[in-house]
Steps between C-alpha positions, in 0.01 A plus 500: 500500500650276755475576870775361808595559805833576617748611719651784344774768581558846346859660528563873585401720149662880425114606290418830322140470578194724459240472780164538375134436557289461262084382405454146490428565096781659425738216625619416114664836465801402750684410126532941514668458845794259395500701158594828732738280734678341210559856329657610839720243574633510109484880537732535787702214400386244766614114509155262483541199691203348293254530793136689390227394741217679690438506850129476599481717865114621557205430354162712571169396293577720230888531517823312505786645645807320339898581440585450130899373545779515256887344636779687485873404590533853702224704566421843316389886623113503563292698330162613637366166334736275512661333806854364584457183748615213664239306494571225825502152438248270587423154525187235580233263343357697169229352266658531173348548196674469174373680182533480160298729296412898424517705831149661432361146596638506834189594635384145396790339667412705826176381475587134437764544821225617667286196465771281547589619823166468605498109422824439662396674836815770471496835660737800374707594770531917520857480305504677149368310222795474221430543099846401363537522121751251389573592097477808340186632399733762257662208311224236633146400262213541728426144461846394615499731802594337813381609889539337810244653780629412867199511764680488859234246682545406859 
């Protein structure tokens, strides 16, 4: 793991995205949600721009409420799941994480983040917390999976 700070800017994104919430423990099933938005976008003959990330909005005690994203060139129809948006750009200081490793020991990385903010004296700003996944985990060995995790601090 290896943590930074930066100035970072995100473009304007066309996503297929599936709002969900979900219990804390079942936070490694999100694989299912890109599954379903990958078989949509093939399915209706969408363009992927390469961009799969989720969007962490809410967060109660016992749930997270997050956006699991897929890029598209043009967006598609909705379906009572899944969403068509523009998601706006945005831009600030992030703590950035980067990630090599399985995505079931994220919650170790979170954890690590955790206590790493806490030695650096950072506070998350209220932004949404970003979980982009750089490779493919399709074509991708767990081992060799890459993530970068963008905190928005103030």
């Amino acid at each position: 793991m290896n943590f930074v700070i930066e100035e970072r800017s995100f473009p304007a994104l066309k996503v297929m995205c599936i709002p969900v919430t979900v219990p804390h423990a079942q936070m490694r099933q999100t694989r299912l949600f890109f599954m379903k938005l990958g078989l949509y976008v093939f399915t209706k003959r969408g363009k992927p721009t390469g961009d799969v990330f989720i969007r962490y909005v809410g967060e109660t005690p016992e749930t997270i409420d997050m956006e699991i994203c897929f890029g598209v060139e043009a967006l598609l129809p909705e379906t009572k799941e899944i969403k068509a948006r523009t998601i706006d750009p945005f831009y600030g200081k992030f703590a950035i994480c980067y990630y090599k490793g399985p995505r079931e020991d994220l919650i170790d990385v979170y954890v690590a983040m955790g206590k790493w903010f806490s030695e650096q004296n950072l506070q998350r700003s209220g932004g949404p917390l970003i979980e982009y996944l750089v490779n493919d985990p399709r074509k991708t060995p767990k081992t060799e999976l890459l993530t970068e995790l963008y905190w928005p601090i103030n």
